[in-house]
C-alpha positions as a printed NumPy array, in Angstrom:
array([[ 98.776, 145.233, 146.191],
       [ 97.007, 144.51 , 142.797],
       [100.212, 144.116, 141.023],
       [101.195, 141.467, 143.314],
       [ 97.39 , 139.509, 143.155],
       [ 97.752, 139.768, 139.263],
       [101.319, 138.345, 139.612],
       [100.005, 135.686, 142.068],
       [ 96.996, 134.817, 139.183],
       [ 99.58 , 134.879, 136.378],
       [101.924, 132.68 , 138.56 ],
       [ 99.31 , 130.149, 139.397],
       [ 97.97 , 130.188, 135.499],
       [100.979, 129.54 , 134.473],
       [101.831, 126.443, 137.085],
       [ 98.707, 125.032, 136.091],
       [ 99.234, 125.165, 132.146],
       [102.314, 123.545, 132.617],
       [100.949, 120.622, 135.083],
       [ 98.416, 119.887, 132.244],
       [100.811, 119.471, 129.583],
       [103.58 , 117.422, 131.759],
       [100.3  , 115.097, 132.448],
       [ 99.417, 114.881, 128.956],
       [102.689, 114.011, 127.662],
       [103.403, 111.454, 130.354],
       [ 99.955, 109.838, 129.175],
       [100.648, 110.375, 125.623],
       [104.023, 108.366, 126.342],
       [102.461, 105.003, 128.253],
       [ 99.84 , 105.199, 125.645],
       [102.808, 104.585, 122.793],
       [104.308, 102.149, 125.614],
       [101.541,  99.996, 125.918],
       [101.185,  99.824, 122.038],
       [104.964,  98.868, 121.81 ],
       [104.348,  96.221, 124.049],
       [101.027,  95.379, 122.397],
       [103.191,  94.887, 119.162],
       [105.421,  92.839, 120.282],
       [102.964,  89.73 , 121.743],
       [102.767,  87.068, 119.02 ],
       [ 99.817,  87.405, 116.684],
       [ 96.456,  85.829, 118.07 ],
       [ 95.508,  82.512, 116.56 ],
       [ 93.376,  81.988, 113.705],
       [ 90.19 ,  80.53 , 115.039],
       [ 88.358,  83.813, 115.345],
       [ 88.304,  83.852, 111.654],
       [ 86.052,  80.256, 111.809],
       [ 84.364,  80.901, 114.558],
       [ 85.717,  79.034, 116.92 ],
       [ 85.99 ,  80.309, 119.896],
       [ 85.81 ,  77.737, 121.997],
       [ 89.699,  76.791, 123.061],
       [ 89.887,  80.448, 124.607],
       [ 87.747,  79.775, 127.177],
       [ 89.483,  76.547, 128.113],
       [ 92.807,  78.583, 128.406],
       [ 91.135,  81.135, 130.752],
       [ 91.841,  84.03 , 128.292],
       [ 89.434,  86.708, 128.467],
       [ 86.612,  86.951, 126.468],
       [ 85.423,  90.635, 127.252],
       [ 87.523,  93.456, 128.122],
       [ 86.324,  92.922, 131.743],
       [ 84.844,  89.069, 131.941],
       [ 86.997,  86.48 , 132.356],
       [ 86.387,  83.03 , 132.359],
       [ 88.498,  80.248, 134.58 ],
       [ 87.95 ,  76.885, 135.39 ],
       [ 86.562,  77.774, 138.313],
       [ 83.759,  80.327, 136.677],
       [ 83.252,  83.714, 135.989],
       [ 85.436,  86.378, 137.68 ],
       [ 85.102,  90.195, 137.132],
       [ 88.878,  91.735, 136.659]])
């Protein structure tokens, strides 16, 4: 009976090890994805160097990772 619960424990140990690592190397790939793709966008202009920032907002780019600004107003993404 304790050979089998120790078993069981190793069993599940092991399960779980390998869930971690198949969800760290799936994350570890769509991070290298998204820079790929982060690469390949044309380079932003060069009015941050000026400071001017105004023609972003009139394009309804965002200006925060989170804030974006439209036409319309403000809307949270």
């Amino acid at each position: 009976m304790t050979r089998r619960a120790a078993i069981t424990v190793a069993a599940s140990a092991f399960i779980l090890f390998a869930s971690l690592r198949y969800t760290s190397h799936i994350s570890h790939l769509e991070a290298e994805e998204r820079k790929k793709t982060q690469e390949k966008r044309s380079p932003p202009n060069d009015n941050h160097d000026r400071g001017n920032y105004s023609s972003n907002s009139s394009k309804g780019e965002p200006i925060g990772e989170e804030l974006l600004t439209t036409e319309g107003g403000v809307s949270l993404a």
